[in-house]
DRENSE-72445 format. One record per residue (C-alpha): x, y, z; residue in three letters; residue number from 1. Coordinates in steps of 0.25 Angstrom, whole numbers. Example, Ala and Ser with C-alpha at 12.3 -4.5 7.8 and 13.67 -1.06 7.14 Angstrom:
% DRENSE-72445
<site east="49" north="-18" up="31" res="ALA" n="1"/>
<site east="55" north="-4" up="29" res="SER" n="2"/>
% end
This chain:
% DRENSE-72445
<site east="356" north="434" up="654" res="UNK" n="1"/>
<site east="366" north="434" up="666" res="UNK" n="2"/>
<site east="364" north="427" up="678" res="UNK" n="3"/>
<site east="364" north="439" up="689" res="UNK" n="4"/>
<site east="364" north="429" up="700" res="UNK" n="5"/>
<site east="377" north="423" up="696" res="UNK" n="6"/>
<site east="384" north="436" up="691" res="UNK" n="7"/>
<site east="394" north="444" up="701" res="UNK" n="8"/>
<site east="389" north="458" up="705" res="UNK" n="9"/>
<site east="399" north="467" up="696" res="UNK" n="10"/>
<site east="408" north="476" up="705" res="UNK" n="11"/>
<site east="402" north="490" up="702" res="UNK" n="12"/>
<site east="389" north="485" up="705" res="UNK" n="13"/>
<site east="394" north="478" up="719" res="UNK" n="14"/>
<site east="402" north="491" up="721" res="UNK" n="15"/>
<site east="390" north="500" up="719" res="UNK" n="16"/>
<site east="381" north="491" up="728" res="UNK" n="17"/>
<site east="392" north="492" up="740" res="UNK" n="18"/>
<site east="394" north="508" up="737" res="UNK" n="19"/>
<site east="378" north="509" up="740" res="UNK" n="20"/>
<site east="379" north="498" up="751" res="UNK" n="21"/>
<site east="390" north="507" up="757" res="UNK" n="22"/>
<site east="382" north="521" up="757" res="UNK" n="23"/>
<site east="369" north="513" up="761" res="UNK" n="24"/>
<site east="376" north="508" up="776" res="UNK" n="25"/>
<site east="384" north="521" up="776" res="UNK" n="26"/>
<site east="369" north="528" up="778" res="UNK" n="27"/>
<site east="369" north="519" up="791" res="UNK" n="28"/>
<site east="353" north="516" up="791" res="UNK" n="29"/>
<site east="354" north="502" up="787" res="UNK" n="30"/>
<site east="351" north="494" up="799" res="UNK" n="31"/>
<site east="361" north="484" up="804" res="UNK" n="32"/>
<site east="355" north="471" up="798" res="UNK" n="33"/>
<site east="352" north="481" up="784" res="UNK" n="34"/>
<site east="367" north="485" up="786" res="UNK" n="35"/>
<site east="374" north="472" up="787" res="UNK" n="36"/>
<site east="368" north="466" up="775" res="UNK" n="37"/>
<site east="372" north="478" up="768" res="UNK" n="38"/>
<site east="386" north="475" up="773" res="UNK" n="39"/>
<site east="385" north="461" up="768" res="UNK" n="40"/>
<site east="382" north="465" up="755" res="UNK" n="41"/>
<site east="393" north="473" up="756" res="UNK" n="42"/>
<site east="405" north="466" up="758" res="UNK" n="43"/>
<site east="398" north="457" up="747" res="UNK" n="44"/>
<site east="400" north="468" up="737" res="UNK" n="45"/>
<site east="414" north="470" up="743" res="UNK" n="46"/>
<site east="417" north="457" up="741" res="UNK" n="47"/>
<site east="413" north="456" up="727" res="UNK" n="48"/>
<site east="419" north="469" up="723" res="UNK" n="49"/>
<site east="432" north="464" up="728" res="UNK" n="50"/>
<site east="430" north="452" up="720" res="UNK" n="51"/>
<site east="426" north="460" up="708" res="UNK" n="52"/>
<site east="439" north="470" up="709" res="UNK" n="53"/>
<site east="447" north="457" up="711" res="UNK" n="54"/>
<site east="443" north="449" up="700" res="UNK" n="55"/>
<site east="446" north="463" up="691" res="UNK" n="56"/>
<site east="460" north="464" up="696" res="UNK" n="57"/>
<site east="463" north="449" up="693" res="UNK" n="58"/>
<site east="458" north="453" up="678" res="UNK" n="59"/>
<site east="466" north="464" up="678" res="UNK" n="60"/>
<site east="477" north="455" up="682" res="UNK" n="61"/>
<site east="476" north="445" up="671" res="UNK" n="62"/>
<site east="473" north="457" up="661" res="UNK" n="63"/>
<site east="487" north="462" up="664" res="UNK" n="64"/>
<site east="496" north="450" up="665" res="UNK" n="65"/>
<site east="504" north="448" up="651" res="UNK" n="66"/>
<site east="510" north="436" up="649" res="UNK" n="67"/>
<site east="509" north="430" up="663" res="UNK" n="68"/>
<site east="515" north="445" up="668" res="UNK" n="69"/>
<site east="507" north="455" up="673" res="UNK" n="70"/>
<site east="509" north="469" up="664" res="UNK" n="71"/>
<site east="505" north="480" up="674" res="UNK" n="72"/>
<site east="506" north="495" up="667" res="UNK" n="73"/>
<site east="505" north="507" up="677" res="UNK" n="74"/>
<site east="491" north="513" up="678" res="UNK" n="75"/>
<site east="490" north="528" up="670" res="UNK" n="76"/>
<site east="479" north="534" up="677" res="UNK" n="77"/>
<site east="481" north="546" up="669" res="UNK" n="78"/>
<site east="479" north="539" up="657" res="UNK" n="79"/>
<site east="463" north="538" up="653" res="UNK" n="80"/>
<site east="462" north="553" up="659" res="UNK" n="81"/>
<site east="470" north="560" up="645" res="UNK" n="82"/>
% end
């Protein structure tokens, strides 16, 4: 069983939540207190999404270094679409 308490929310889920966070204080009939709670939460989520899309580009990095030299290829983005 995994701790849920301990585990970091994954970024789709964050990114999900701040998307419906978004539309809800676009509606505008939150009240001021409801709405600066929502925006608390918000800049969580922001905060852990960054963290999450950083923590993948540091992967990446370390994926793509060869040798103690980084082996960069140009992106094809015609190439999955034959």
């Amino acid at each position: 069983m995994v701790k849920r308490s301990q585990k970091k929310t994954d970024f789709e889920t964050a990114l999900a939540e701040l998307e419906a966070l978004v539309e809800k204080m676009e509606q505008g009939e939150l009240s001021l207190d409801e709405s600066l709670q929502q925006f608390e939460r918000g800049v969580q989520l922001t905060r852990s999404c960054q963290q999450a899309l950083k923590d993948a580009e540091q992967k990446v990095q370390v994926l793509l270094q060869k040798d103690g030299q980084e082996t960069l290829e140009p992106f094809d983005s015609d190439a999955g679409s034959s």
